[in-house]
N, C-alpha and C positions, 0 to 999 in steps of 0.2 A: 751292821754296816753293809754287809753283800744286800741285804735285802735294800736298803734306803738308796743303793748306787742303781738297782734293780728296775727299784721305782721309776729314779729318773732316768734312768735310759729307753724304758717301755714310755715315758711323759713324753722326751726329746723325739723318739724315733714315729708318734702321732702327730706331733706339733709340725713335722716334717710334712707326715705322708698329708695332711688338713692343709698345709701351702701348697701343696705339689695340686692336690684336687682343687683348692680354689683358682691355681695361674692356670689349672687345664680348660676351668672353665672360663676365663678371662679371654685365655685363648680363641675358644671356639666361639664364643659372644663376636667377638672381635671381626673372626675369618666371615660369622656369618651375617655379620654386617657391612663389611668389606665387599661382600660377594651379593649384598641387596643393594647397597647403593651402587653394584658396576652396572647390575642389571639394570635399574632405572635408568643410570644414565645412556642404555641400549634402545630406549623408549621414545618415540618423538608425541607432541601433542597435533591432532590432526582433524579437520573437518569432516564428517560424513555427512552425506542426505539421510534425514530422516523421514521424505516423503517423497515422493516423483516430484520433479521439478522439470516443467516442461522447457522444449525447447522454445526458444527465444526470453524466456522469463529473464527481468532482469535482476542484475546479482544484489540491486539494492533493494529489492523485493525479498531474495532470496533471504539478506539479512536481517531487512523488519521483521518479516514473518515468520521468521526461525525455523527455515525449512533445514534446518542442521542439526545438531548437536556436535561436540567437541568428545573426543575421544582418544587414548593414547595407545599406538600398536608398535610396537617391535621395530628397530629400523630397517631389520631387513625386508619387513611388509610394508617400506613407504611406497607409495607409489612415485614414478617420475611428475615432477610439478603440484604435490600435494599442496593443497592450500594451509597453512598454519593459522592462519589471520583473516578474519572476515571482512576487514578492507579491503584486501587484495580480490574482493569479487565486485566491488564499487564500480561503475562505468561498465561493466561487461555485463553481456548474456548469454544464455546458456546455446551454444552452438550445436546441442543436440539435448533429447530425454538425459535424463542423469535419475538412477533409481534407486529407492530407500536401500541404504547399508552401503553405497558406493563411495569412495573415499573422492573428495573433489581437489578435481585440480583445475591448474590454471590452461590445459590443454582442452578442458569442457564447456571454457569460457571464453568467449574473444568479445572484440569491441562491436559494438552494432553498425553494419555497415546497411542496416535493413532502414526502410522507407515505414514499416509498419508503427502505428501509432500505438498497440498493443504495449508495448516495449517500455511504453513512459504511462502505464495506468496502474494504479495501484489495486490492491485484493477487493479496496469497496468501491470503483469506481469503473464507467464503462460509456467507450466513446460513441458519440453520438453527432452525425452533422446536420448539419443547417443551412437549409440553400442560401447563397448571398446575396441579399436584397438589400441596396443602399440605405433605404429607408428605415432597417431594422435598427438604425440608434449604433453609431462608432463601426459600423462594416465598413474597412477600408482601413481602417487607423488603428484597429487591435493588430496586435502581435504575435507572437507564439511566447508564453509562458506568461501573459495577461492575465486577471482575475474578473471575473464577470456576474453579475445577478442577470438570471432572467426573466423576464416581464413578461406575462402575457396579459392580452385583452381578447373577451370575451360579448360576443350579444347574445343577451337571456331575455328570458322571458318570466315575468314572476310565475310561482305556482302555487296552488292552494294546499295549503297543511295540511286538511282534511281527506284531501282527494289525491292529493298529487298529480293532479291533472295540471293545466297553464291554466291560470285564470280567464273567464272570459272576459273579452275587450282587454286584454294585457297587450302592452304594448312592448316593445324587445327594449332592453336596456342595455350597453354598454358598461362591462364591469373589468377592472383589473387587478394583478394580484401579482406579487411576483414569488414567482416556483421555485425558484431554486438559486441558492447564493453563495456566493465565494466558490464562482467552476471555473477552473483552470484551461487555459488555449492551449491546444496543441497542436491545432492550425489554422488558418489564415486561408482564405482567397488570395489569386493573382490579384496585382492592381488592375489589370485588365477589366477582370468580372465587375468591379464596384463602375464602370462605362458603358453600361449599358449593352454588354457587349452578351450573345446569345450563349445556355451553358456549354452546345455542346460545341461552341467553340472557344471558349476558355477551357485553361487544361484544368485547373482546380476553382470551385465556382460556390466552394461549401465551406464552412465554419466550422470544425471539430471542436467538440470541446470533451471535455472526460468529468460527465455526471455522476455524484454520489449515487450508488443502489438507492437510493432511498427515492429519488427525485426522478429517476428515467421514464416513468410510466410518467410521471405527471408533463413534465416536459414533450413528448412524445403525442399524448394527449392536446397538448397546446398547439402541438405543432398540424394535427389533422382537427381542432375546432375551433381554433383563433389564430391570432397573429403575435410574433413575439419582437422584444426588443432586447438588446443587451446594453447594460449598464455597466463602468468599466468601474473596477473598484480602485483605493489607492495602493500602494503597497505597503506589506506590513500588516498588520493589525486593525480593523477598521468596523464601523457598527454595521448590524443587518439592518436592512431594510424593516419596520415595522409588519408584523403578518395579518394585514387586515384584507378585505377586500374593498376595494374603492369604487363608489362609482357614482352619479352626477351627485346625488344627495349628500356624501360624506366628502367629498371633494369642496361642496358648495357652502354645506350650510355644516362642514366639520360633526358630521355624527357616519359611524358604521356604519357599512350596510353586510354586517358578518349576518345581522339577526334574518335577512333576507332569503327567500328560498326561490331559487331559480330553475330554469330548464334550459340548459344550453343549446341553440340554433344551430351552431356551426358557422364554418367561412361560405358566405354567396347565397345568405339567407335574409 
């Protein structure tokens, strides 16, 4: 009997101590979960540069390009005006360098009060003007944030496949092509200039426009061996121009003249 009372009282007094260790640990689960979700909630979510981002760049660049990453520090490392939200960089530029690991805020950013056309070109695109000559096709009647192909025309000269030289008795040929398509305005001539009026007394006398990388040498090119025009496109969505070269033969009698090899003249030849 002493022994059987024995038993259970050594059974009762583990059954104890096995509650006692498992509420200790319930406990301490508890406190130190208590004690990670205070911490988090001491955390903010915040934007850093992840590359240099130069001054004037603007902050919709900033967001295409993802010159950021998203990262979360401690609130007492927020900076004053930290950006949370990459909206809040839309319509602004960067009022100075801002450098990789810097937290961004909105005191890095202001509105663009600048004239520079920089400001509205995107990472593949890079402005180029065009002196304004009425006669380039819609000078005077484009906009600013217009859509344009450009056209040039060219005198060539055939050339021999063999030699590469101009053939002899070739005569110059007139050929067109257009360079480059769907480029956005980003400026405009005075109305003045489209009056004939001399450049250096119009105060803005030039056509910007903001060329794809891809198109600037060729355009550029156009612009010191022929002559160009601009063609306004619609808004929206609209087809390219076909990429052929044109010229009396394929105009006339509807056949290429891509299979053609030429030697370009130049303007005043």
């Amino acid at each position: 009997m002493h022994r059987a009372l024995t038993t259970r009282t050594g059974a009762l007094t583990l059954a104890i101590i096995l509650a006692a260790a498992a509420a200790l640990m319930v406990f301490v689960y508890v406190r130190g979960y208590q004690s990670d979700v205070n911490g988090r909630s001491d955390e903010v979510s915040v934007l850093v540069a992840n590359q240099t981002i130069p001054q004037l760049t603007p902050g919709n660049q900033v967001v295409e390009a993802t010159m950021y990453r998203t990262t979360t520090v401690p609130k007492s490392s927020l900076v004053d005006g930290a950006v949370t939200n990459p909206d809040q960089l839309k319509g602004l530029v960067a009022r100075n360098d801002v450098y990789p690991g810097e937290q961004l805020t909105t005191n890095q950013f202001v509105k663009s009060d600048t004239n520079s056309v920089a400001v509205n070109l995107k990472p593949n695109q890079r402005a180029v003007d065009f002196p304004a000559e009425p006669g380039q096709g819609l000078v005077g009647r484009l906009q600013v944030g217009d859509h344009v192909d450009v056209v040039a025309n060219f005198d060539v000269v055939p050339v021999d496949p063999a030699t590469g030289l101009p053939r002899q008795g070739g005569q110059s040929i007139p050929v067109t092509k257009t360079i480059a398509h769907n480029v956005l305005v980003l400026g405009v001539p005075d109305a003045s200039t489209t009056e004939s009026v001399s450049s250096n007394q119009a105060k803005n006398s030039v056509l910007t426009l903001a060329v794809n990388v891809g198109d600037v040498q060729h355009v550029v090119f156009a612009q010191e061996k022929g002559d160009i025009y601009f063609v306004l496109r619609p808004p929206g969505s609209s087809d390219d121009v076909r990429p052929v070269i044109d010229d009396v033969r394929s105009v006339l009698r509807g056949t290429s003249g891509d299979q053609l090899l030429y030697t370009i003249l130049g303007k005043g030849r």
